[in-house]
N, C-alpha and C positions, 0 to 999 in steps of 0.2 A: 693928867698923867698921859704919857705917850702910850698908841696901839700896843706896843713893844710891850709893855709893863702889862698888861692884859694877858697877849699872846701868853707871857712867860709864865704869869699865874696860872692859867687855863694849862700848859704844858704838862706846869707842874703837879696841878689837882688829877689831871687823867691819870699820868705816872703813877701817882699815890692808888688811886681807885684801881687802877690794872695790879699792885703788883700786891695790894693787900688782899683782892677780893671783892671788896665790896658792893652790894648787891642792893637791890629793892625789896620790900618785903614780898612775899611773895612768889618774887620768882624763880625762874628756873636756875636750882644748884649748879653752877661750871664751875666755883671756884677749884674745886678740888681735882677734876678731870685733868688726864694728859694736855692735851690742850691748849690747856689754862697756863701750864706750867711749863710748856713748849714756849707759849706765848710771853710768859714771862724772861725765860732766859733770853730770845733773840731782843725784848726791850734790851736788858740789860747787859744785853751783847751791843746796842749800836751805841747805847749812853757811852758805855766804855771807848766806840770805836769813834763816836764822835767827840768826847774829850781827850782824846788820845790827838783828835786832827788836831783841836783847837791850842793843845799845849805845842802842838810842834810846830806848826804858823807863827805861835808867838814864840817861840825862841827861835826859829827861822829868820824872821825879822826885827829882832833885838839889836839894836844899835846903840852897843856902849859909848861909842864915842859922837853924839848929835851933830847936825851940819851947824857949823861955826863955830864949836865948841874946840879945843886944843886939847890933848893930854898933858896932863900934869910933869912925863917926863921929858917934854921937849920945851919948855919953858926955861928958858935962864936970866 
């Protein structure tokens, strides 16, 4: 598997553990503190801000018509 494929599982597992809570036995309660929940929304403020870049990149650069490709209505 490529790095990539790692990185993005790894990404993904923090994601989960940050916006659930979860903790080690034992330790010190934050989940429930301001904090926690401060911390929560600016995650899920940049997830937003950064799928928000990545949809507008790709239709930014959307190219209906490919290099060599013709449209259909200039064909006779």
């Amino acid at each position: 598997m490529s790095p990539f494929v790692y990185l993005a599982v790894t990404v993904i597992l923090v994601g989960v553990v940050a916006l659930t809570g979860i903790g080690p036995k034992g330790g010190k309660p934050v989940a429930r503190t301001r904090l926690m929940k401060t911390a929560r929304l600016f995650l899920v403020a940049g997830v937003l801000l950064f799928a928000g870049l990545g949809v507008a990149a790709a239709v930014r650069h959307f190219d209906p018509h490919p290099a060599g490709a013709t449209p259909s209505s200039s064909v006779r």
